[in-house]
Biopython code that builds the backbone (N, CA, C, O; Angstrom):
import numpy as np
from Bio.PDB.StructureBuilder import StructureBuilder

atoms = [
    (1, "UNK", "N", (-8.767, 4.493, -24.582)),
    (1, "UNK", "CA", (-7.525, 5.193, -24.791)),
    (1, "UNK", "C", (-6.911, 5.523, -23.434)),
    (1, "UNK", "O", (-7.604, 5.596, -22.419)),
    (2, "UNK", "N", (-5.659, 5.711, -23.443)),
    (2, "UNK", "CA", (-4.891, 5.895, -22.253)),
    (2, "UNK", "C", (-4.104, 6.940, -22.494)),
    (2, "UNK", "O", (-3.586, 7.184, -23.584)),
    (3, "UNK", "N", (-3.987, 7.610, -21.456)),
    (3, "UNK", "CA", (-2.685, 9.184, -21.621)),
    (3, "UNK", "C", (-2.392, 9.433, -20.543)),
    (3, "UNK", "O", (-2.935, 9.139, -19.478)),
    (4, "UNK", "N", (-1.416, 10.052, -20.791)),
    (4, "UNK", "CA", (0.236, 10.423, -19.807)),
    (4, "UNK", "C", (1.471, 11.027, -20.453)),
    (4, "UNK", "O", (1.642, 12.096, -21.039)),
    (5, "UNK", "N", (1.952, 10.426, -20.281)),
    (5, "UNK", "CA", (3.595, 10.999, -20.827)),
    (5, "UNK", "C", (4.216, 9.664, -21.609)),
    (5, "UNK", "O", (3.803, 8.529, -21.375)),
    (6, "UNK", "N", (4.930, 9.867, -22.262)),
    (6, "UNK", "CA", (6.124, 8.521, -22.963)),
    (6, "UNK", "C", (6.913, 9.136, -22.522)),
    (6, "UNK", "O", (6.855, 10.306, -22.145)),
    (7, "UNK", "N", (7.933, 8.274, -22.510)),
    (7, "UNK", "CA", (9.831, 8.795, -21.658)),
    (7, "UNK", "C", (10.548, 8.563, -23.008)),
    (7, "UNK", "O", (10.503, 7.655, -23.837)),
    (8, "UNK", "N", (11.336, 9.915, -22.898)),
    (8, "UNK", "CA", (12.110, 10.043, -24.152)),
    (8, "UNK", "C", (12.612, 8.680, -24.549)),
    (8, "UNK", "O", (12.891, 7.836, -23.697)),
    (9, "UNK", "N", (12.721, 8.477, -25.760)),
    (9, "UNK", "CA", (13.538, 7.093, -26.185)),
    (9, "UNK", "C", (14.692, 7.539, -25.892)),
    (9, "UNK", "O", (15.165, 6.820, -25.011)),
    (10, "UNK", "N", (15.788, 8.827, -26.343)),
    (10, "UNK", "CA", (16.911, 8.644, -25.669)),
    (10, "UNK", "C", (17.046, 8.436, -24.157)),
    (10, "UNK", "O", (17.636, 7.382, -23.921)),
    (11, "UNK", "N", (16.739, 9.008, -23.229)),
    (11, "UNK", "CA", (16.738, 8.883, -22.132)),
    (11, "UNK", "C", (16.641, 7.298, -21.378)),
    (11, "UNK", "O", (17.307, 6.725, -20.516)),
    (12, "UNK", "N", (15.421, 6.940, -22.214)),
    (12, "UNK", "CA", (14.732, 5.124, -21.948)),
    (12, "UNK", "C", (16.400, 4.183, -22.173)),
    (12, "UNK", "O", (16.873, 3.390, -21.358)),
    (13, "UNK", "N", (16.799, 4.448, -23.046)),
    (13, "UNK", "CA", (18.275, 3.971, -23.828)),
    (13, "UNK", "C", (19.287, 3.591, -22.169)),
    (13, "UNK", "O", (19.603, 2.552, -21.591)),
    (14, "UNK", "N", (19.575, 5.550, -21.827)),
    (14, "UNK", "CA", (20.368, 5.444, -20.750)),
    (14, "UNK", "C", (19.611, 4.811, -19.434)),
    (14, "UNK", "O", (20.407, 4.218, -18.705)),
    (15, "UNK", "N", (18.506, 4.805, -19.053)),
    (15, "UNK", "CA", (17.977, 3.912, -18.060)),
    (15, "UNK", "C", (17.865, 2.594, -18.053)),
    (15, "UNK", "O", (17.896, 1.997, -16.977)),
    (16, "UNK", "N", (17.721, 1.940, -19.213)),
    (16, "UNK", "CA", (17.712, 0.865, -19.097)),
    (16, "UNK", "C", (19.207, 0.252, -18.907)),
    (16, "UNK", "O", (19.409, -0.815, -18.327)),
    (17, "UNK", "N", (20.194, 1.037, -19.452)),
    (17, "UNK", "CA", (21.605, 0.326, -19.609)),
    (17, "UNK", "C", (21.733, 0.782, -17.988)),
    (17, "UNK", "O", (22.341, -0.168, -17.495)),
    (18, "UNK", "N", (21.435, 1.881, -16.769)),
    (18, "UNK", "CA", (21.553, 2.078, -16.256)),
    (18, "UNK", "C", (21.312, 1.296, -14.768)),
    (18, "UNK", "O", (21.994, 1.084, -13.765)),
    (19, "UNK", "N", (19.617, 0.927, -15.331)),
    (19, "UNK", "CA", (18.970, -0.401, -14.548)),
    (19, "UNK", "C", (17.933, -1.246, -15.254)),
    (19, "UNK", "O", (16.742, -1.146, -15.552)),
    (20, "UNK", "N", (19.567, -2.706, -15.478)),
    (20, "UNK", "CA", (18.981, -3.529, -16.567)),
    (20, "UNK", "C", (17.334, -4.076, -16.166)),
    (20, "UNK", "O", (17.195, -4.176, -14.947)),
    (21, "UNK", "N", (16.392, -4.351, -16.773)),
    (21, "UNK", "CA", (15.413, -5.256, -16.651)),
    (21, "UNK", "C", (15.555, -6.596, -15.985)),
    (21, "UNK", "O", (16.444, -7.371, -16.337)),
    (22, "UNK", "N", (14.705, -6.884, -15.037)),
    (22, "UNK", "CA", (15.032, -8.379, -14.455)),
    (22, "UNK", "C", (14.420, -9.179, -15.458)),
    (22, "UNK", "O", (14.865, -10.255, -15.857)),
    (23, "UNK", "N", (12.948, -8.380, -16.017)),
    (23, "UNK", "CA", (12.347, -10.069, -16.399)),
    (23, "UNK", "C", (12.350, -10.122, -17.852)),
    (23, "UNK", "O", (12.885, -9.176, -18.430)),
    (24, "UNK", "N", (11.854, -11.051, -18.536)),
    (24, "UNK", "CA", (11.602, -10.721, -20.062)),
    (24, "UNK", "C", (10.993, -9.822, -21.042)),
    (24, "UNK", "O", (11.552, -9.639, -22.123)),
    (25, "UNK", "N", (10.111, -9.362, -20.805)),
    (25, "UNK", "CA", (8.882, -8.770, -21.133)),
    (25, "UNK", "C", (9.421, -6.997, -20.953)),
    (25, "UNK", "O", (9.077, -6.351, -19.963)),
    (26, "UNK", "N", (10.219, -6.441, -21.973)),
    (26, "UNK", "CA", (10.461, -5.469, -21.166)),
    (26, "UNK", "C", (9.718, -4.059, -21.798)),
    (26, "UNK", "O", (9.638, -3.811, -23.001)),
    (27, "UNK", "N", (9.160, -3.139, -20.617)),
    (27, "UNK", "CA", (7.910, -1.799, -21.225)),
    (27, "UNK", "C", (8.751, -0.714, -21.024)),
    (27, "UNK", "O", (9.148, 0.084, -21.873)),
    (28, "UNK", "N", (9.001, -0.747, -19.800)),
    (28, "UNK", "CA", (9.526, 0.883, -19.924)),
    (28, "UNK", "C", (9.741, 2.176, -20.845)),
    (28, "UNK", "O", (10.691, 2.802, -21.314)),
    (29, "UNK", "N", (7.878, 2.252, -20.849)),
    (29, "UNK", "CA", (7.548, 2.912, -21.702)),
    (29, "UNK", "C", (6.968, 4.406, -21.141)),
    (29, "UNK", "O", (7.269, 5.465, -21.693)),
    (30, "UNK", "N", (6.496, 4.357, -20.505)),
    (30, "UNK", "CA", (5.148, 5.487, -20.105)),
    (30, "UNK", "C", (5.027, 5.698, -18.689)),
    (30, "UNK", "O", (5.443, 4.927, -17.824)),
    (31, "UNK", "N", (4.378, 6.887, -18.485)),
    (31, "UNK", "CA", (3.508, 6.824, -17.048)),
    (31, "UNK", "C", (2.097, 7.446, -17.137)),
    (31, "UNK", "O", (1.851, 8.357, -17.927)),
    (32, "UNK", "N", (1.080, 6.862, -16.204)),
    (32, "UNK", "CA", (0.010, 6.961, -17.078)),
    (32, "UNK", "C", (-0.610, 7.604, -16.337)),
    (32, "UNK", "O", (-0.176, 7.693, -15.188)),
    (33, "UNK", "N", (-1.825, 8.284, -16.683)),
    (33, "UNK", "CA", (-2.164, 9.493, -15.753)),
    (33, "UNK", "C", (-3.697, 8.558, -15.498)),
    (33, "UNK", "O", (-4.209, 8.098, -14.478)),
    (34, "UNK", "N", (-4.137, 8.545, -17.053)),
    (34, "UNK", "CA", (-5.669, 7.963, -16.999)),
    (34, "UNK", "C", (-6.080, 7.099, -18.022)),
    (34, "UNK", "O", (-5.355, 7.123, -19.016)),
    (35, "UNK", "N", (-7.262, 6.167, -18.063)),
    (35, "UNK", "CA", (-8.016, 5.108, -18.757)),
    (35, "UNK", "C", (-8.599, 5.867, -19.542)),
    (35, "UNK", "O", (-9.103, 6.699, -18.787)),
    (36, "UNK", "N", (-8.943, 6.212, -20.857)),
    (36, "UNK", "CA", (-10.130, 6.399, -21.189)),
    (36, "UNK", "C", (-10.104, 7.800, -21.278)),
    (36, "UNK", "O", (-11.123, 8.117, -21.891)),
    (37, "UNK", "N", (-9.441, 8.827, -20.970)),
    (37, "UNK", "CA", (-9.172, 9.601, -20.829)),
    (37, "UNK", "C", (-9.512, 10.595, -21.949)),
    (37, "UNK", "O", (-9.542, 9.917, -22.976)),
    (38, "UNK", "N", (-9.757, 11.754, -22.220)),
    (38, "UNK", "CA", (-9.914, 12.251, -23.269)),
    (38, "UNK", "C", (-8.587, 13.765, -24.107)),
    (38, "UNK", "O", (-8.257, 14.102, -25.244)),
    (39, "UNK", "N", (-8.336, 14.107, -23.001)),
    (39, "UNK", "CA", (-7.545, 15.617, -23.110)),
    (39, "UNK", "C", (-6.212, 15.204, -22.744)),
    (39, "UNK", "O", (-6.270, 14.695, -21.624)),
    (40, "UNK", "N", (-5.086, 15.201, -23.181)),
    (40, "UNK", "CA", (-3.790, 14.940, -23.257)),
    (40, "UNK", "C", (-3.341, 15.539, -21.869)),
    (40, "UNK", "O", (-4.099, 16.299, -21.267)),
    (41, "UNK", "N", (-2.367, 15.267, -21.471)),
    (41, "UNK", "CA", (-2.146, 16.098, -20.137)),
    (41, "UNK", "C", (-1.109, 17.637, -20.754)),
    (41, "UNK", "O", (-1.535, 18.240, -21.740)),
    (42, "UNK", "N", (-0.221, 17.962, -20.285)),
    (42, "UNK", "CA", (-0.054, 19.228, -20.090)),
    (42, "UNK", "C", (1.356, 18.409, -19.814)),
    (42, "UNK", "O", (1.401, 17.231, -19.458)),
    (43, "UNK", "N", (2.656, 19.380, -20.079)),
    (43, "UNK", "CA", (3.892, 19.015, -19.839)),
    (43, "UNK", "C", (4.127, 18.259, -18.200)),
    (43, "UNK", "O", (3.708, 18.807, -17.180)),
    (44, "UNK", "N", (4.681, 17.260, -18.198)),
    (44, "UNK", "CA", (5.133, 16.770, -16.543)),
    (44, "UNK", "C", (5.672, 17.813, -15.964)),
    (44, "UNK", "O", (6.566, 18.389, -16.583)),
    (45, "UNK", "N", (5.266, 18.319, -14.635)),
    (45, "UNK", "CA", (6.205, 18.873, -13.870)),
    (45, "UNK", "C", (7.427, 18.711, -12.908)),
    (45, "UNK", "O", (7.469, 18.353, -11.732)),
    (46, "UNK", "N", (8.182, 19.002, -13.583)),
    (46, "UNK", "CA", (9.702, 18.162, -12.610)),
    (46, "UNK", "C", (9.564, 16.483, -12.339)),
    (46, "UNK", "O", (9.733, 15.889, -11.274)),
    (47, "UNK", "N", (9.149, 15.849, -13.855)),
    (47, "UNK", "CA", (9.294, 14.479, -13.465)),
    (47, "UNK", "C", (10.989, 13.982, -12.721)),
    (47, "UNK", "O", (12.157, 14.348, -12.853)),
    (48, "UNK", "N", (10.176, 12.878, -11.857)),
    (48, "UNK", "CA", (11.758, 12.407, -11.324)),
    (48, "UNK", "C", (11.879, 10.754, -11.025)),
    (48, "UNK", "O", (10.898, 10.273, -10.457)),
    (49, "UNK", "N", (12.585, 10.167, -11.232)),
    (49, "UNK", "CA", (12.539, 8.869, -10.996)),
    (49, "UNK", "C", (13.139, 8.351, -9.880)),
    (49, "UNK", "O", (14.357, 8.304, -10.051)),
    (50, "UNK", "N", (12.646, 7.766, -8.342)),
    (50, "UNK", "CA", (12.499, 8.333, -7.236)),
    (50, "UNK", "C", (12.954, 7.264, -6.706)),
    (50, "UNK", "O", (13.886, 7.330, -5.905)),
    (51, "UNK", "N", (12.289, 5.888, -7.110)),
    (51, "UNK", "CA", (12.684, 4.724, -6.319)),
    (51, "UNK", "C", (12.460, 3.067, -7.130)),
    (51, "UNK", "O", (11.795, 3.393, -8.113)),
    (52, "UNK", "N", (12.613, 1.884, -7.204)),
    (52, "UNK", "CA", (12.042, 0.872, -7.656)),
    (52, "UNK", "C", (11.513, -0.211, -6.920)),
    (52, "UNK", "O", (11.679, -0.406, -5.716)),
    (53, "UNK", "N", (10.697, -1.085, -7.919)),
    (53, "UNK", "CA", (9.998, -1.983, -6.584)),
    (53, "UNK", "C", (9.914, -3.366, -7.635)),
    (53, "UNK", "O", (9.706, -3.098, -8.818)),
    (54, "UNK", "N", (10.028, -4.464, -7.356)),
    (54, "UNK", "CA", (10.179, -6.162, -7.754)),
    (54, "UNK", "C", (9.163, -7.061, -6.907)),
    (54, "UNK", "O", (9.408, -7.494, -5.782)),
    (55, "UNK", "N", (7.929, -7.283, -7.661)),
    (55, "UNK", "CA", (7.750, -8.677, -6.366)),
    (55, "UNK", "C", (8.522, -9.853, -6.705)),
    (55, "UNK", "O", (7.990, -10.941, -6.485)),
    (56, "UNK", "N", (9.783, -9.820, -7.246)),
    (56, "UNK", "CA", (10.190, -11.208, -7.657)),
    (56, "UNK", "C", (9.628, -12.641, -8.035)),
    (56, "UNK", "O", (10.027, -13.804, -8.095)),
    (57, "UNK", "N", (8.482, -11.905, -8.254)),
    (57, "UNK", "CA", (7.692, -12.743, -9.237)),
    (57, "UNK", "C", (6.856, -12.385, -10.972)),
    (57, "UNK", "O", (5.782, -12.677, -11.497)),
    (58, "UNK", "N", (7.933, -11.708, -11.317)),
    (58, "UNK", "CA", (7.978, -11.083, -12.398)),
    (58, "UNK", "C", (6.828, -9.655, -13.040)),
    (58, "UNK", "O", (6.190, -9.610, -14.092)),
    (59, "UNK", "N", (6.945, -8.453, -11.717)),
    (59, "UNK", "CA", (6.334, -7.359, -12.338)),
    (59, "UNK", "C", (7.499, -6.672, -11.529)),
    (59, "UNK", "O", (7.701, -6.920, -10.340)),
    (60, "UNK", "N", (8.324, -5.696, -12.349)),
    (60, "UNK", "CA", (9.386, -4.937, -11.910)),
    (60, "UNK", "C", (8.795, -3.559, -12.362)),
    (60, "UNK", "O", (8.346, -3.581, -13.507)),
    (61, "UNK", "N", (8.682, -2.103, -11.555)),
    (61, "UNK", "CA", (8.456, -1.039, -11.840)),
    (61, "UNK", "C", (9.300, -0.201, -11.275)),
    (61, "UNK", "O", (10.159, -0.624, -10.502)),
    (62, "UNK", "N", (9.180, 1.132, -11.582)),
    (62, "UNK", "CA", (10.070, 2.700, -11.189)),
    (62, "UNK", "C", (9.345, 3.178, -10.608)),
    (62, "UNK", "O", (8.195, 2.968, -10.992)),
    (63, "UNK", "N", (9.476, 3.936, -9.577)),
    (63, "UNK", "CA", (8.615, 4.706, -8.687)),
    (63, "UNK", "C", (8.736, 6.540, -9.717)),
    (63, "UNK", "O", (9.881, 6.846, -10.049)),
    (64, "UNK", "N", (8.031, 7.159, -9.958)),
    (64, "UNK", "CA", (8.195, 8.948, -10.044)),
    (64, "UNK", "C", (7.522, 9.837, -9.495)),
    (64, "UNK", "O", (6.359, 9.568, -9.194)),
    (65, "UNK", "N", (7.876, 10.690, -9.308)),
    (65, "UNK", "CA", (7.530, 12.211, -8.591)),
    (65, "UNK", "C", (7.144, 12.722, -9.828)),
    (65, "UNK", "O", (7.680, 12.570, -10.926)),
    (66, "UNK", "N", (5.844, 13.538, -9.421)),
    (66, "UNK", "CA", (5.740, 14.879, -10.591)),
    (66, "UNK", "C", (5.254, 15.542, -9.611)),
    (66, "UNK", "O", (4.253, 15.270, -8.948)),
    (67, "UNK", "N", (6.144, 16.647, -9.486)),
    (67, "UNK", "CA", (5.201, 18.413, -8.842)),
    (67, "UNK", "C", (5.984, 17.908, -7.653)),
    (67, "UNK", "O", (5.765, 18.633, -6.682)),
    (68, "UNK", "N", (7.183, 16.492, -7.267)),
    (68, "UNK", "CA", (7.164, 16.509, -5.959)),
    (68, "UNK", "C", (6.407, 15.589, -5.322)),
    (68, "UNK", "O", (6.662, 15.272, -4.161)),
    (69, "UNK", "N", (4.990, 14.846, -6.281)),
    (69, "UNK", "CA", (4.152, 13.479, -5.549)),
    (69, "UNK", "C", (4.431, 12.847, -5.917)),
    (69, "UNK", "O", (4.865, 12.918, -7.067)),
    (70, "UNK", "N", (4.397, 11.612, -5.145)),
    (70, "UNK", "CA", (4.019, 10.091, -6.464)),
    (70, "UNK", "C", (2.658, 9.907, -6.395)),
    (70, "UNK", "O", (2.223, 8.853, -6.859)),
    (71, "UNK", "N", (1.937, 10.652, -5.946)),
    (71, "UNK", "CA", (0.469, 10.244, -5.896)),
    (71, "UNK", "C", (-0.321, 10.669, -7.117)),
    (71, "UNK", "O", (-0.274, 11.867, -7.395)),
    (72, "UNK", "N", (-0.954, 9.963, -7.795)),
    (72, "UNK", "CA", (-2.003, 10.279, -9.404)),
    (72, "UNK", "C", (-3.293, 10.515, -8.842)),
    (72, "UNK", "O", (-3.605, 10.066, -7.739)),
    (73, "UNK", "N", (-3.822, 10.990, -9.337)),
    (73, "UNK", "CA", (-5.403, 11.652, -9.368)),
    (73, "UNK", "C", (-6.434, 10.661, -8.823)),
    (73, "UNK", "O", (-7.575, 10.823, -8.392)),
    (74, "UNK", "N", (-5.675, 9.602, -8.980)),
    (74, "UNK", "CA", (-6.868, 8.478, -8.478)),
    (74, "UNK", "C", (-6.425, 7.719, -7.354)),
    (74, "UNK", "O", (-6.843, 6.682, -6.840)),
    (75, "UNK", "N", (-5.520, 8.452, -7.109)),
    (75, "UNK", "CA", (-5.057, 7.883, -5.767)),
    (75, "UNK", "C", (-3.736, 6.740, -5.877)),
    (75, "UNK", "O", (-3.043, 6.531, -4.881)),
    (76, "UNK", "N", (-3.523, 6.169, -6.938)),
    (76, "UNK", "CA", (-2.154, 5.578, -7.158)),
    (76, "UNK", "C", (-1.115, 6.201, -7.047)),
    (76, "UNK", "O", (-1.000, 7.424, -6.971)),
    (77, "UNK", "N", (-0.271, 5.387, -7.029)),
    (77, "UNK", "CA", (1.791, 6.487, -7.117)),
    (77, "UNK", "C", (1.788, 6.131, -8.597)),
    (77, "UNK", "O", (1.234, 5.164, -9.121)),
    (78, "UNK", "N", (2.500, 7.081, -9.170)),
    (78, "UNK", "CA", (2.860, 7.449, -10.633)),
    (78, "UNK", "C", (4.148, 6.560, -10.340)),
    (78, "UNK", "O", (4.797, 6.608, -9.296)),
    (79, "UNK", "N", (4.456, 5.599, -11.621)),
    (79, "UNK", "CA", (5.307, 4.665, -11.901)),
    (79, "UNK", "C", (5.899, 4.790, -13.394)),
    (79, "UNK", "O", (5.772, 5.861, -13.987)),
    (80, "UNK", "N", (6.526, 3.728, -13.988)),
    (80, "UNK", "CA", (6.952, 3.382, -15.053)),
    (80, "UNK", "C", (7.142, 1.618, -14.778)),
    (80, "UNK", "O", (8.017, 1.174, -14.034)),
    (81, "UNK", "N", (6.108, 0.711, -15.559)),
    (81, "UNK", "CA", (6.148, -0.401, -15.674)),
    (81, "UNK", "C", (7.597, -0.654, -16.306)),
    (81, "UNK", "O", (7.609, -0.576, -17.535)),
    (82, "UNK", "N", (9.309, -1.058, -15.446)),
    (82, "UNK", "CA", (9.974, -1.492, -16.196)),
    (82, "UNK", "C", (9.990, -2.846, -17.226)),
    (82, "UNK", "O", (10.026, -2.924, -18.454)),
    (83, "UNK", "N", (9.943, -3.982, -16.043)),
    (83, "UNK", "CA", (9.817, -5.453, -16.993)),
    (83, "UNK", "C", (9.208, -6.315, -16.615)),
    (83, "UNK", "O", (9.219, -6.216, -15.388)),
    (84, "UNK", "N", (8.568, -7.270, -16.945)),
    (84, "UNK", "CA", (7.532, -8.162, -16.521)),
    (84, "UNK", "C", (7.695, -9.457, -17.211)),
    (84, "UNK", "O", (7.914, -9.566, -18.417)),
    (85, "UNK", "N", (7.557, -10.567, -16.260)),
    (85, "UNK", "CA", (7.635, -12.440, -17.039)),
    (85, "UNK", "C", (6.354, -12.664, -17.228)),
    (85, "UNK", "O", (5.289, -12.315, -16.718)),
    (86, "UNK", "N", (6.859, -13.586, -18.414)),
    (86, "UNK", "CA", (5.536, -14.235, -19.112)),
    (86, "UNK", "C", (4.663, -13.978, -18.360)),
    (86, "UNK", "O", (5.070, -13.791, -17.213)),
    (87, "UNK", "N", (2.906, -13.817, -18.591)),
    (87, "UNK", "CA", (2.013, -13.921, -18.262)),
    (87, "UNK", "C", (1.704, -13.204, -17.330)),
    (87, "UNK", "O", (0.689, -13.283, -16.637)),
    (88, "UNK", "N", (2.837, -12.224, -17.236)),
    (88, "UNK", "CA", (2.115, -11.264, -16.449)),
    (88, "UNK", "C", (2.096, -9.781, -17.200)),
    (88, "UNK", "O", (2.870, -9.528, -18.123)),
    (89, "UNK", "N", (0.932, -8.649, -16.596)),
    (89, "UNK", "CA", (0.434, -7.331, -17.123)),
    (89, "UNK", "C", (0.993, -6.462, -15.948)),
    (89, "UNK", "O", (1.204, -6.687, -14.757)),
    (90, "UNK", "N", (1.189, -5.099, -16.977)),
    (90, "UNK", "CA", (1.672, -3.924, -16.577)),
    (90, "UNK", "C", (0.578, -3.597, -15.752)),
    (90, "UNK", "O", (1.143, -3.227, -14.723)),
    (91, "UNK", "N", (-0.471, -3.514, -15.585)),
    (91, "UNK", "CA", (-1.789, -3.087, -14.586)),
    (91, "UNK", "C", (-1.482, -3.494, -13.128)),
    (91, "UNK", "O", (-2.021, -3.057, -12.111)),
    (92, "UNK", "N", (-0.153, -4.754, -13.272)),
    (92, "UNK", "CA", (-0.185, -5.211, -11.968)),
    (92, "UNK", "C", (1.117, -4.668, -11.032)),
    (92, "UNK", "O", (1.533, -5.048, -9.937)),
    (93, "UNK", "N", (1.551, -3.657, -11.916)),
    (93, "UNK", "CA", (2.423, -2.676, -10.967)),
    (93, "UNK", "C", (1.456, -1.952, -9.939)),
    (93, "UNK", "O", (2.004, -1.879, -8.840)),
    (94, "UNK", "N", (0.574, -1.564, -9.950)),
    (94, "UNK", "CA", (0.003, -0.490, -9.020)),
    (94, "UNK", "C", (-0.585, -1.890, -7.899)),
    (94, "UNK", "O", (-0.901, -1.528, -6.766)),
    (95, "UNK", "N", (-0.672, -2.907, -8.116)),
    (95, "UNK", "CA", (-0.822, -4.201, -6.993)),
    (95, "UNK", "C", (0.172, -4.166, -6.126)),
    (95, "UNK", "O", (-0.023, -4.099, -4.912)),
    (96, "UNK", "N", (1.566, -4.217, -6.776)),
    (96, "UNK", "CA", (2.663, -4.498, -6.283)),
    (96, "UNK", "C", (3.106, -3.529, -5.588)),
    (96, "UNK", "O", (3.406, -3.731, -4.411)),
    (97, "UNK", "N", (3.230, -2.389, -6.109)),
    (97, "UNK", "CA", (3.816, -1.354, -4.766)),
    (97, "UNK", "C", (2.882, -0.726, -4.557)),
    (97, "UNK", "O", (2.998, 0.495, -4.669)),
    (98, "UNK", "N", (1.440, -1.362, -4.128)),
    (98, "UNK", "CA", (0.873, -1.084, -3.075)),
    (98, "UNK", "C", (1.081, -1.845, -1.987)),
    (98, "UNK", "O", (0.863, -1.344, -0.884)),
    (99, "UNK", "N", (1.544, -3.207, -2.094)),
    (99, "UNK", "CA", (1.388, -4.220, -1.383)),
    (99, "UNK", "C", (2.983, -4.115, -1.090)),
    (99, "UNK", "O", (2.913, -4.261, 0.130)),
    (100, "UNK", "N", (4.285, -3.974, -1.333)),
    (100, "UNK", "CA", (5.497, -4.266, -1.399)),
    (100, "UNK", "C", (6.148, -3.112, -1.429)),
    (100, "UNK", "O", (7.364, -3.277, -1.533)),
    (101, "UNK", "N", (5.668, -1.560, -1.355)),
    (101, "UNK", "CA", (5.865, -0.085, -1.164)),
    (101, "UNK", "C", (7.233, -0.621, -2.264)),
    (101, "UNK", "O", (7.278, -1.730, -2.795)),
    (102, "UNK", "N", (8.063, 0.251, -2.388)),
    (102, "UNK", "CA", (9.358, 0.254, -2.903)),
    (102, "UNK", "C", (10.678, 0.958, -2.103)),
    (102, "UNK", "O", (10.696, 1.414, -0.959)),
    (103, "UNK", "N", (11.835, 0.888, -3.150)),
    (103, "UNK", "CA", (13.285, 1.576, -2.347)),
    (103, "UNK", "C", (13.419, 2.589, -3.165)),
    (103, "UNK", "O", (13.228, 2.741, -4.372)),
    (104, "UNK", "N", (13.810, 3.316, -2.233)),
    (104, "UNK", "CA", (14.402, 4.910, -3.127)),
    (104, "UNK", "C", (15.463, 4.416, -3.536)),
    (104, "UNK", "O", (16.095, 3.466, -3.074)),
    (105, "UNK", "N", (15.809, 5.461, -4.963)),
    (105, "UNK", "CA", (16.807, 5.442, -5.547)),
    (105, "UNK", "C", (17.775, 6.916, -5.325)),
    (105, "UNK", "O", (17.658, 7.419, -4.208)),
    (106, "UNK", "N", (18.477, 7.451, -6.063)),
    (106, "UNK", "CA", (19.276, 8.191, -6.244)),
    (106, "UNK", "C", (18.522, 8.926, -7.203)),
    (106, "UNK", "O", (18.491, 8.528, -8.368)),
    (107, "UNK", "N", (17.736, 10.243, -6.751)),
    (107, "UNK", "CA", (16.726, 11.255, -7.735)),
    (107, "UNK", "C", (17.434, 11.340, -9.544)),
    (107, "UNK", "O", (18.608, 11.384, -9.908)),
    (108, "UNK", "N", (16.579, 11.338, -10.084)),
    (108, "UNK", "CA", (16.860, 11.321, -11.555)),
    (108, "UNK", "C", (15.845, 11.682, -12.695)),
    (108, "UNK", "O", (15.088, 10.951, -13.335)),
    (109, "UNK", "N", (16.100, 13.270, -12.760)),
    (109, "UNK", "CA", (15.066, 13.974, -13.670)),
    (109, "UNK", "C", (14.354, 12.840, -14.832)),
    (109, "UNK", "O", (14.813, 11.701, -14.911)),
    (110, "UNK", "N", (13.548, 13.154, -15.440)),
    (110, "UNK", "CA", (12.967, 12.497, -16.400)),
    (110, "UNK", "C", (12.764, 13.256, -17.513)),
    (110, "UNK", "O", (12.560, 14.451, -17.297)),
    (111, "UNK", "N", (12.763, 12.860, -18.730)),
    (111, "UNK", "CA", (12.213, 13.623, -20.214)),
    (111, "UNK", "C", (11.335, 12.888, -20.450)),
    (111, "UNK", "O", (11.620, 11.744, -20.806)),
    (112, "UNK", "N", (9.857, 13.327, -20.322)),
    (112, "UNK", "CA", (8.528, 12.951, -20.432)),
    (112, "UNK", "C", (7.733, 13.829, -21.316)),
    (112, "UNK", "O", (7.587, 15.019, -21.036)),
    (113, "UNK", "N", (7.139, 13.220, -22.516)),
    (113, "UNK", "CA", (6.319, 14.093, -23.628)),
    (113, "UNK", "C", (4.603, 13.896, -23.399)),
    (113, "UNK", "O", (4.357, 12.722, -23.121)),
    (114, "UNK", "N", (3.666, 14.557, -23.439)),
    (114, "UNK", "CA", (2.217, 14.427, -23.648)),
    (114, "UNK", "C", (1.853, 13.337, -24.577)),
    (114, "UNK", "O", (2.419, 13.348, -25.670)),
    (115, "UNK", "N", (1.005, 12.403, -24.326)),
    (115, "UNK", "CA", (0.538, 11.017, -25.555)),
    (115, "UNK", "C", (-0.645, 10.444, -25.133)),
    (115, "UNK", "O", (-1.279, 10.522, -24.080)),
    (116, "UNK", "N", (-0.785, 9.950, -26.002)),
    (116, "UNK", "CA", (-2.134, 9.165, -25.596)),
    (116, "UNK", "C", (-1.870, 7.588, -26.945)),
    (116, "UNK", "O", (-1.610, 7.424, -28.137)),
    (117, "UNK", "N", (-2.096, 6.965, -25.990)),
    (117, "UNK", "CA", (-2.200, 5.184, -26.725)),
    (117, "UNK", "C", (-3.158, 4.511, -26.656)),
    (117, "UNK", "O", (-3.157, 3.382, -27.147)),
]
sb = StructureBuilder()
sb.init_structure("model")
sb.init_model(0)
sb.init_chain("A")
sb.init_seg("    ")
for serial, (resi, resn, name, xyz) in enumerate(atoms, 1):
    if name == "N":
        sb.init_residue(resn, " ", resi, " ")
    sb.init_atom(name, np.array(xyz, "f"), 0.0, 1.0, " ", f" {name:<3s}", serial, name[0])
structure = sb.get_structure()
């Protein structure tokens, strides 16, 4: 099992029309705290959507802040897998902007709920 937050579906609506998806495959669903995880998290604090990153080879993600970090408990930056081409997985955002950092954007609160999938 996995838990984090889901991003409001309304909100998901205005982001995506905001910043279309490059590739096919599109998630922009979640941000994930942990694998396996057992205890739901606790409301996001001041989620924010901070910056984006493309290896133009089809894994596109969102950079976010919570509390002010992008850094997660395990040492990753907290993201949102936007869109991804064939044959490729959402796991391989935290590859990519480790390797390809990302660009800030223009700060943009988030509506993020407690879940687990």
């Amino acid at each position: 099992m996995t838990i984090g937050w889901k991003l409001d579906r309304t909100q998901r609506s205005v982001l995506l029309d905001a910043f279309p998806p490059r590739y096919a495959n599109l998630v922009a669903d979640h941000v994930t705290i942990a694998v396996d995880g057992t205890k739901l998290p606790q409301s996001a604090i001041n989620p924010v959507l901070i910056g984006h990153t493309d290896d133009g080879k089809g894994v596109e993600a969102m950079i976010v802040a919570i509390n002010g970090s992008t850094s997660r408990p395990d040492g990753k930056v907290w993201h949102i897998t936007w869109s991804l081409a064939e044959g490729r997985a959402a796991r391989e955002s935290n590859d990519i902007i480790a390797e390809y950092g990302w660009r800030e954007l223009a700060l943009l609160h988030l509506k993020l709920t407690p879940a687990h999938w």
